[in-house]
N, C-alpha and C positions, 0 to 999 in steps of 0.2 A: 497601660496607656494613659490613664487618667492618674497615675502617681508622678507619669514622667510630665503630664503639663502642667503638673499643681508645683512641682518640683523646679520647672521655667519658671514658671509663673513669681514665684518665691525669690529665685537667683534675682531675676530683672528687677522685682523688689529691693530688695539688698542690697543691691549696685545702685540702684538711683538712689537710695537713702548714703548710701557711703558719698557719691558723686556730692551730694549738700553737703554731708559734713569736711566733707574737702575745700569748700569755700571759702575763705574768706569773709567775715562782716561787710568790706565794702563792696566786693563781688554780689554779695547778697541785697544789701540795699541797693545797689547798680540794677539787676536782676528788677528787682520791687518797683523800682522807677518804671523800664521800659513797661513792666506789667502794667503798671497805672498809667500810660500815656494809650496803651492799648484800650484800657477801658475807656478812654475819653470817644477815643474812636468810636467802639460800641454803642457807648450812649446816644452820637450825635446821631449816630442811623436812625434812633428811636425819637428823634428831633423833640428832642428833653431839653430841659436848660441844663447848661454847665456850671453855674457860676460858683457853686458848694466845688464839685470837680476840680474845676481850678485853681479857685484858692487854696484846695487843700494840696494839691499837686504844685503848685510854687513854692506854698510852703516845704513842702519834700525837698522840691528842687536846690531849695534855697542851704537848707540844713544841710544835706550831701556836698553840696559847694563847700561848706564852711567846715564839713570835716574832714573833709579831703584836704583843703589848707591849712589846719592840726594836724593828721599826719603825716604834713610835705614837713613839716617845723617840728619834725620831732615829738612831738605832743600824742595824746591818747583822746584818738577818736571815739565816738560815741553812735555808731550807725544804730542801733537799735529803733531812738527816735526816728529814724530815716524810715523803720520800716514799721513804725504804728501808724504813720502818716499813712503806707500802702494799703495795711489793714485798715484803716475808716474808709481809704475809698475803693477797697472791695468790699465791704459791709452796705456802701452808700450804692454803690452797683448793683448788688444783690437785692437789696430794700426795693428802688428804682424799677427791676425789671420784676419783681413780687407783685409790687403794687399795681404797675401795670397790665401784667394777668390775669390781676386778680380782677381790675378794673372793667378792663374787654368784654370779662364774661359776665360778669355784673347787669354791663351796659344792654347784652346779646339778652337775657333773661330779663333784666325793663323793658327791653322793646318787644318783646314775643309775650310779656305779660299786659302789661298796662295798655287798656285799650284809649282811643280819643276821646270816648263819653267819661272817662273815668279825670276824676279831680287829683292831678299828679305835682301838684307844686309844691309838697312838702317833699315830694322824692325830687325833684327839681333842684329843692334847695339844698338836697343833702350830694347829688349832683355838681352844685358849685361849689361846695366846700371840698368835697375832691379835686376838681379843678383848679382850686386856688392852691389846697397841697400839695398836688403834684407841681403846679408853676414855682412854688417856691421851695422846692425840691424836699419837702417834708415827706419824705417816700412813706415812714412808719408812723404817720399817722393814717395814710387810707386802710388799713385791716378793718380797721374798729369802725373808722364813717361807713365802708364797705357792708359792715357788718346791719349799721343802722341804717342802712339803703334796703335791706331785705326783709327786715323787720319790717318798713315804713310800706312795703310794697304789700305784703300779708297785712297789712291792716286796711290800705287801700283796697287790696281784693276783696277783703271783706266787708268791709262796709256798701261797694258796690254792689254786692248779691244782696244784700238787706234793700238797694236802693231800687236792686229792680224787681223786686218781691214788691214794695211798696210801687214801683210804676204799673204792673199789671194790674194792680188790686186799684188803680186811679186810672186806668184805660178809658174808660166810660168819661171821666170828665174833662180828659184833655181834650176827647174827640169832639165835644161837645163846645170846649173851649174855641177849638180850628174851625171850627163850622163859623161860631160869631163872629170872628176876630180874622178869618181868613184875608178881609183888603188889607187889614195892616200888617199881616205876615207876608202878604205877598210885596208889600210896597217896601218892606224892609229888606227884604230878598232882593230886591230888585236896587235898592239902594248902595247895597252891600255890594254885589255883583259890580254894579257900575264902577263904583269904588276901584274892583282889583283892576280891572279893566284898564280903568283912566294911568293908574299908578304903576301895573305891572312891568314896563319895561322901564320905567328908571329904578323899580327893586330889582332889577334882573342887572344891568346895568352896576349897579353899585354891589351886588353879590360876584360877581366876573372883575369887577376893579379892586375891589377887597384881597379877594383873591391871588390877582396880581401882585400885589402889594408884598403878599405874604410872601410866594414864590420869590421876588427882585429882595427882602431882606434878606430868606434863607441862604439865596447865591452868595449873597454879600459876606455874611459869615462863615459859608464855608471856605470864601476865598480867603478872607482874615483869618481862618485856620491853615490854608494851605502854603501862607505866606510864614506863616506864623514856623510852620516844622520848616518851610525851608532856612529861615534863620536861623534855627535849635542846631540843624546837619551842616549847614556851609558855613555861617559864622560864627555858631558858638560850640560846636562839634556835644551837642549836649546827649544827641542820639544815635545807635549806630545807622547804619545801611538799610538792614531787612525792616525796621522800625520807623525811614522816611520812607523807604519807598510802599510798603503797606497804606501807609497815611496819607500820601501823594494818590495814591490810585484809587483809592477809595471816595478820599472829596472828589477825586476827577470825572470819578461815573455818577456821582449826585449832583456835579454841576451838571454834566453832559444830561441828565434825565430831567433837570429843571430849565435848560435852554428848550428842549422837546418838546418842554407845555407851554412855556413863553408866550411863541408864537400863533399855540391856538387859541391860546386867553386871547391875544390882542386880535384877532381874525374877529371872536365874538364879541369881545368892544367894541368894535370898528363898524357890526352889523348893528350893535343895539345903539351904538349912538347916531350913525345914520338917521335909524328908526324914527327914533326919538326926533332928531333934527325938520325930518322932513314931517313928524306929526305936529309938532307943533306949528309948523306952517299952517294946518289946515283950518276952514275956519269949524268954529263951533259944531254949526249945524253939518260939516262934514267927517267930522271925529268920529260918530257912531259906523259909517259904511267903512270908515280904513279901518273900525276895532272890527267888524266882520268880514272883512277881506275886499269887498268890493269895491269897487274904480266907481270915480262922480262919474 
């Protein structure tokens, strides 16, 4: 039984390997194209930038055009370029969704490691510089920051155990310290506090409109892609059938899921700018009873 499925196994082998060598070069970069309009798909669900994507994929597009018009003229095409262009953007695909794996779990072991007491802005900084690489689609450079995020994080944990070895062994003179000094801790507390207080809902406010923001771009762009393949299929027949309609349904349910939150983002504007509106009406000496819920 186990010779007859190894024996399957082999035949269907053999017949797909025959089935490519029966191709065609331009069947084959044909092939390579749709594959790579497929990966653009993929990517956008990971709401990555495109713009490496693209350019390298027009440039495909562009090449395929131009050897197809060689051998309408007789001429001797050259698809192979057609399909090193496919290979950089599955390598750039593959790099892409690496880095961002690799990044997730990174971020999941910062946050379950690094406490609030702990001085984290060297890993912060190694943090942005992942972010800037992935923004500008430098997918193979995150391994190595990745690398030196983990590094940077063992060195923070250790120096924090050195730091609370040295805090217990000074127990005695902070306590001593809060005894003296206790009105002006309390009055800075108290400063502080007031502060979030006075401030909190126009940072709430501008975090919910931010927000906003974000969601009303990504619509935008996924429309300008969905516009985009219906002109590749109806006016430029650049792709087939199964290739727009994938494309089409896919932006359709990421519009449909970002119309969804639209309306609650703008439900919670609409509470906090009320808020807002009507605190500032109040006067001064009434500001403190609206920040504790109480009616003058």
């Amino acid at each position: 039984m186990k010779r007859l499925v190894v024996l399957l196994i082999l035949l269907f082998s053999m017949s797909f390997v025959l089935a490519e060598a029966n191709l065609t070069s331009r069947e084959i970069a044909g092939n390579c194209l749709n594959e790579s309009y497929l990966v653009l798909d993929q990517i956008a669900s990971y709401n990555l930038s495109l713009i490496r994507f693209n350019d390298t994929l027009i440039q495909a597009q562009d090449l395929y055009d131009a050897q197809v018009i060689i051998e309408g003229r007789k001429g001797k095409p050259n698809y192979d370029l057609v399909v090193s262009y496919c290979d950089q953007i599955k390598k750039l695909k593959q790099d892409a969704i690496t880095a961002i794996d690799l990044y997730k779990v990174f971020l999941d072991f910062y946050n379950s490691t690094i406490e609030a007491s702990m001085d984290s802005s060297s890993i912060d900084a190694i943090i942005a510089q992942i972010d800037a690489e992935i923004s500008g689609e430098r997918y193979d450079n995150v391994p190595r920051l990745i690398d030196q995020g983990y590094a940077e994080i063992s060195r923070v944990k250790s120096e924090q155990t050195a730091l609370v070895l040295a805090y217990r062994a000074t127990t005695r003179g902070v306590g001593s310290f809060i005894k003296e000094n206790w009105i002006m801790l309390v009055s800075l507390v108290a400063i502080i506090l007031a502060f979030y207080l006075f401030y909190r809902t126009k940072i709430s406010l501008w975090m919910l409109q931010r927000e906003l923001k974000s969601l009303l771009l990504r619509k935008d762009t996924l429309k300008g892609l969905m516009s985009s393949t219906q002109k590749d299929y109806f006016q430029y027949g650049k792709i087939p059938e199964t290739t727009y309609r994938m494309r089409i349904k896919n932006f359709g349910e990421l519009v449909r899921d970002i119309d969804r939150q639209i309306p609650l983002l703008q439900k919670e504007i609409a509470k906090y700018s009320f808020e807002k509106k009507e605190y500032d009406k109040l006067k001064q000496s009434d500001r403190e009873m609206a920040r504790l819920g109480r009616s003058s």
